[in-house]
N, C-alpha and C positions, 0 to 999 in steps of 0.2 A: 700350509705355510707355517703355524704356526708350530705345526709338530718338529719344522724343521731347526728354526730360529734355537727349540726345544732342545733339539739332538747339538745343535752349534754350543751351547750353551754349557749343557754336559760334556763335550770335549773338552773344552778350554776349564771345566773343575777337574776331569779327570787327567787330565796332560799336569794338572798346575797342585794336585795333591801329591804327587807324588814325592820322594824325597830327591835332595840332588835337584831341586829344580831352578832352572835359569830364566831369564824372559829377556830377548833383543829384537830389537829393531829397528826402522826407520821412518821417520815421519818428514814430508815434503810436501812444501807448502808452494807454489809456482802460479804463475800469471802470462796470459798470452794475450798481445794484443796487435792488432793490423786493423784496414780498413778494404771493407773487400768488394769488390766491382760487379755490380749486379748487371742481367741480360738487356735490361731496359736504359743503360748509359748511368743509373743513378749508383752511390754508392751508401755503406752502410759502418759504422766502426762497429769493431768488437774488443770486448775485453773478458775473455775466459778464464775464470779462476779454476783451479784443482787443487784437492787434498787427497796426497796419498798415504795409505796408511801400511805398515808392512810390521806383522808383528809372529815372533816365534818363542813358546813358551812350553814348557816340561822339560825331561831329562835327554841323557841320549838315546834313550829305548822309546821311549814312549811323549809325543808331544804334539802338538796343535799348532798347525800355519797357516796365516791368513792374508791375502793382498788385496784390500780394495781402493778405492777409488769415486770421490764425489766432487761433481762438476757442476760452473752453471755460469750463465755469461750475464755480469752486470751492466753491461751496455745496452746487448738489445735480446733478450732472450731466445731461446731456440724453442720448439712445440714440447721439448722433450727434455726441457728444462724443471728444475736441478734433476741430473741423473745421478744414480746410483752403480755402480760397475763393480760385480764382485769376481774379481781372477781366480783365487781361491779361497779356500777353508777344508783345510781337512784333519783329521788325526792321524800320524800315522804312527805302526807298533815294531820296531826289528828287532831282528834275531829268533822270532819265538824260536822255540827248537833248535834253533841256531842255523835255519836255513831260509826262514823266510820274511818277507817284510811286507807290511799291509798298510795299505792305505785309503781311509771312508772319506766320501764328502767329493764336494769341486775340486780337480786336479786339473792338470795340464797332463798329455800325454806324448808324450816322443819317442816311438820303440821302432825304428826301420820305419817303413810305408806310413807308420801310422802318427798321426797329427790329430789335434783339435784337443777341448777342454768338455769332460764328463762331468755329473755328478753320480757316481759312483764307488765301486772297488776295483782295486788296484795290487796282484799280489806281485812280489820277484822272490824267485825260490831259488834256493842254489842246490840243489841235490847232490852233488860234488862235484870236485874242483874242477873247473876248468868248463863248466856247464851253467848256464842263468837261462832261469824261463821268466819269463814276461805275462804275467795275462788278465785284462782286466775286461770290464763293461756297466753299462750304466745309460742313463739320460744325457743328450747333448745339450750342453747351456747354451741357454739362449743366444743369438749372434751378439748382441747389445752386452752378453754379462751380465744381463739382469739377475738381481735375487730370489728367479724365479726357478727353485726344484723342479724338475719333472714336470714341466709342461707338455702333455699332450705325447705321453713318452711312445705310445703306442706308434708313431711315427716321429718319432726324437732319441731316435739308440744308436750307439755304436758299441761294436766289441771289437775283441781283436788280442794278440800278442807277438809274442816273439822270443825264437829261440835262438840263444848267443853259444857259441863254442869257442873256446880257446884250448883246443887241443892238440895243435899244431905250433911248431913255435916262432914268436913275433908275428902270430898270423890271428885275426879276426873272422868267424863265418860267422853269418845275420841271416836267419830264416824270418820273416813276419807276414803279419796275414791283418787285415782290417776289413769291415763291412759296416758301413754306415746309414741311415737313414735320417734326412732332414724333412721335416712337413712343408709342401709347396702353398703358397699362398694361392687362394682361389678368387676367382672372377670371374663376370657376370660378360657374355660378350651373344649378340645374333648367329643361329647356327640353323639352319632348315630340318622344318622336324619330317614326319612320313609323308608328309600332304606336300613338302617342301615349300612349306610357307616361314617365316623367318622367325624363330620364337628364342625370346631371352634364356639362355643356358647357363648354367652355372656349371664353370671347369677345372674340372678336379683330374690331374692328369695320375695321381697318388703319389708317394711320398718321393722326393731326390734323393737318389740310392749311388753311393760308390763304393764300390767291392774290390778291392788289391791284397794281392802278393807280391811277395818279393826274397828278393836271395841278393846280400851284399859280401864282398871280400876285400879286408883290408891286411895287406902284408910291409912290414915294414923291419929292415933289418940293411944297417951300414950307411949309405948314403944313399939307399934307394928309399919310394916309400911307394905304393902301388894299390890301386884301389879302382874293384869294380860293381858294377850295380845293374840288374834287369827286374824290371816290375812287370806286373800283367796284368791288365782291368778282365773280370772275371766278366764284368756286364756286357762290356762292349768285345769280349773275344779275341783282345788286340792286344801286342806291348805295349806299354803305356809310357815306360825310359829304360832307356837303356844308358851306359855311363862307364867308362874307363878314365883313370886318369893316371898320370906319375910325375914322383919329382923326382928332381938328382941333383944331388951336390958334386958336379966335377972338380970343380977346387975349392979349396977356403976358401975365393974368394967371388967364384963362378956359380949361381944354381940356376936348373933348367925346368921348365912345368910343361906339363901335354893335357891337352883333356878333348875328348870327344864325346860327345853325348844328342841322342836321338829322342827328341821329345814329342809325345802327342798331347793335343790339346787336355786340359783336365775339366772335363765336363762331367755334370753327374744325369746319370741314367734316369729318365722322367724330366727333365730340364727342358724348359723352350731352348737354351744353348744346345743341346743335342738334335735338333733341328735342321739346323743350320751347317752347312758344308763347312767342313774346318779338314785340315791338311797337317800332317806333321815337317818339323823340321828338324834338319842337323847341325850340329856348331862345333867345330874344332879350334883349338886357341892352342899358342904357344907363349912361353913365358922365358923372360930371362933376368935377372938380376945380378950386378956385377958392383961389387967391393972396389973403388976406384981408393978407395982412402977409410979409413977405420970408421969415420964420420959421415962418410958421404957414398952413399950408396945409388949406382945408375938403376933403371927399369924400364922394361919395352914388355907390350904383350902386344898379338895381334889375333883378330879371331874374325873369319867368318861364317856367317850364317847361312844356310843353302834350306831356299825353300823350295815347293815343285818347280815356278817358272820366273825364279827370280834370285839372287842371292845380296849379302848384303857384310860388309864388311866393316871391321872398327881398328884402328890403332892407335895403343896409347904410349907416349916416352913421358920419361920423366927424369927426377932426381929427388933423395930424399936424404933426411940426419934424423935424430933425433930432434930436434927443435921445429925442423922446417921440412914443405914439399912442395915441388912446383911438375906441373904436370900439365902434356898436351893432349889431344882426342882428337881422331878425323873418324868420323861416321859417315860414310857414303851405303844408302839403302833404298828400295824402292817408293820409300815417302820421303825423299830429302837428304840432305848431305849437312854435314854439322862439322865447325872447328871451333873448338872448348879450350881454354887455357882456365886453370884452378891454380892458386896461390895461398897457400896456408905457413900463418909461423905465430910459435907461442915458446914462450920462456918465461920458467919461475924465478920470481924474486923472493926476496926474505926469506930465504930459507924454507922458499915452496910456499910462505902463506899467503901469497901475492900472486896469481898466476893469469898473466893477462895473453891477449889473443887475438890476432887478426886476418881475417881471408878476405880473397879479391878472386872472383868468378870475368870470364867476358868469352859468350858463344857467340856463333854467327852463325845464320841457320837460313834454309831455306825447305821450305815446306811441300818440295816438289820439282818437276824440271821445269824449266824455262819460266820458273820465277824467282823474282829479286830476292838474293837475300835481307836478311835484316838481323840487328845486333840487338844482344842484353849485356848488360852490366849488374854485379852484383858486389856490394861492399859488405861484410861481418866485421865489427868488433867489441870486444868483449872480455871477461874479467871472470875468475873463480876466486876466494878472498876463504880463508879456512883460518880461523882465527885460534880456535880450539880443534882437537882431531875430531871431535864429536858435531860439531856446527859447520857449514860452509854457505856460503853465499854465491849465487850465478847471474850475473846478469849476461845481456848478449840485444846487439841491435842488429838492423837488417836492413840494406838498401837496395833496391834494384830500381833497373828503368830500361822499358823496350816501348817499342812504337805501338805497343796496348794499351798498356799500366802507365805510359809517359813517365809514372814515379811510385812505387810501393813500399812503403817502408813499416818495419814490425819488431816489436820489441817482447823481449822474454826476461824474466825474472824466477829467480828459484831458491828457497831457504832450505836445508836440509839438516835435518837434527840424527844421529845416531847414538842409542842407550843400548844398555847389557847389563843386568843386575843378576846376580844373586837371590832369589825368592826365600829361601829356608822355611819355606811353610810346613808344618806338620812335622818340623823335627825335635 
């Protein structure tokens, strides 16, 4: 650990010697507070503080970025109180050669198929125009985000890339490939040994493994835009999504949406989830939005969901502006049927440094057939205050009440400071 704190350390002098250097960021200070309904009828307050921290220093070739995050509740502590959360830290260097860019340390990854956060490397090459390759690998940070490097990497890897072409025109092709391993938690449970007598086993099923490909196509030219997706789980031998979608502007004032997409459950391979009988399903949705007035824009989607022996449908209208949006939901599915009314409206004062805010939620819900519905209410209001373009202030209250909670109410608060300096160190 500490070699790594080491290598953290020496980024942030070598990102910040360099000349041309800058340092910004953002610092947010927030509070959460509710009172939450334990199983045994009693209840408990909380008051969660967080500091986040978001800081980027060097030049534009070469430079250090970091986002963490530290938590802990002054009302009634959690086990795993005060936490530490590290999103990233890393250096990265572009252009070398003038084709490619690197980047060491905790990143975030998003290249097609592939998701999750490494501690690794990270290259994107351009070899020429109109071609980007993708490909990185490393340790999977911990789920938590802890500041723990390479725990246990021998089963905590992922690799993976992806190759981008724009060689067609207004046209998009995504080839990626990912392969992951997470270490499964083990436990102690009765299993009959040769004599089939009952004897305490410890079970190790080996590491949670998900292996995907994929190939996406996004084309987009006039008033169309068109876009398709097919993934494979290598593990499981199966598609894993499949995915078409389009829009269309028929008139200024008319646009139309489609999507169909075929999803299988995302289980990873060694998983007690992969046990267990699970089914895919289909969902096709249609969209429309219609310009009634320069201000005031109508909206309907409706979609449903087709499982093997069940299907299940949702639709939503509405109307929106800029300032405001009101909007209905019917949800009819094999667990229940639900009608949702949402009501939001906010408008800046003093010239934006005043921007206050209010919503009004109210579902009716029923949690199966042939039983009684029952109703929530939920009231928001609340205020953002930006005094300076660098400082802003958030608070936000929160009321609900259904025949559980009888009454729940929670309040949030949030200070945010943004800087950008100039360094000139070493010139």
């Amino acid at each position: 650990m500490k070699h790594v704190y080491s290598l953290l350390v020496f980024m942030i002098v070598l990102a910040g010697s360099l000349h041309a250097q800058t340092i910004n960021g953002r610092l947010v200070t927030s509070a959460y507070g509710w009172e939450r309904q334990d199983v045994n009828g009693t209840s408990t307050s909380q008051l969660r503080a967080y500091e986040n921290i978001q800081l980027n220093v060097g030049t534009s070739d070469v430079s250090f970025h970091t986002y963490l995050q530290g938590s802990t509740d002054f009302s009634n502590e959690m086990h795993n109180d005060p936490a530490l959360r590290l999103f990233n830290a890393y250096l990265r260097v572009k252009n070398v050669f003038d084709m490619v860019d690197l980047k060491l340390g905790r990143q975030p990854v998003f290249a097609g198929v592939n998701y999750g956060t490494i501690d690794g490397a990270a290259l994107n090459i351009r070899p020429t125009d109109g071609v980007e390759i993708v490909a990185y690998g490393g340790g999977l940070a911990p789920v938590a985000q802890k500041p723990d490097f390479f725990h246990n990497i021998d089963e905590n890897w992922q690799v993976g890339g992806q190759l981008l072409l724009y060689l067609i025109e207004d046209t998009k092709i995504g080839l990626s490939y990912m392969n992951r391993h997470r270490e499964a938690e083990l436990f102690w449970t009765w299993r009959p040994d040769e004599q089939m007598n009952l004897t305490p086993t410890l079970m190790d099923y080996g590491s949670r493994a998900n292996q995907y490909g994929s190939v996406n196509v996004a084309h987009s030219s006039g008033r169309m835009w068109l876009y398709g997706r097919f993934d494979y789980d290598f593990n499981f031998e199966r598609t894993s999504r499949a995915e078409v979608a389009a829009t269309y502007q028929a008139l200024p004032t008319l646009g139309l949406s489609l999507n169909f997409a075929h999803r299988e459950p995302v289980l990873a391979y060694n998983s007690y989830f992969a046990l267990l009988e699970a089914s895919a399903n289909q969902e096709v949705a249609l969209g429309v939005d219609y310009r009634i007035h320069p201000r005031l824009t109508l909206l309907g989607r409706v979609s449903t969901v087709m499982y093997d022996d069940d299907n299940a449908m949702r639709v939503s209208l509405g109307a929106a502006n800029k300032y405001a949006s009101i909007m209905y939901t019917k949800d009819v599915s094999y667990d229940g049927d639900l009608d949702g009314f949402n009501l939001q409206f906010t408008y800046p004062l003093m010239q934006g440094m005043l921007v206050p805010h209010v919503g009004a939620v109210y579902s009716s819900y029923a949690l199966g057939e042939n039983l009684d519905k029952t109703s929530t209410w939920v009231g928001v209001v609340g205020a953002t205050v930006r005094p300076w373009k660098m400082l802003s202030f958030d608070v936000q209250g929160q009321y609900m009440t259904n025949k559980i909670y009888e009454s729940d109410m929670r309040a949030f608060a949030r200070v945010s400071y943004w800087f950008s300096e100039a360094l000139g160190l070493w010139d």
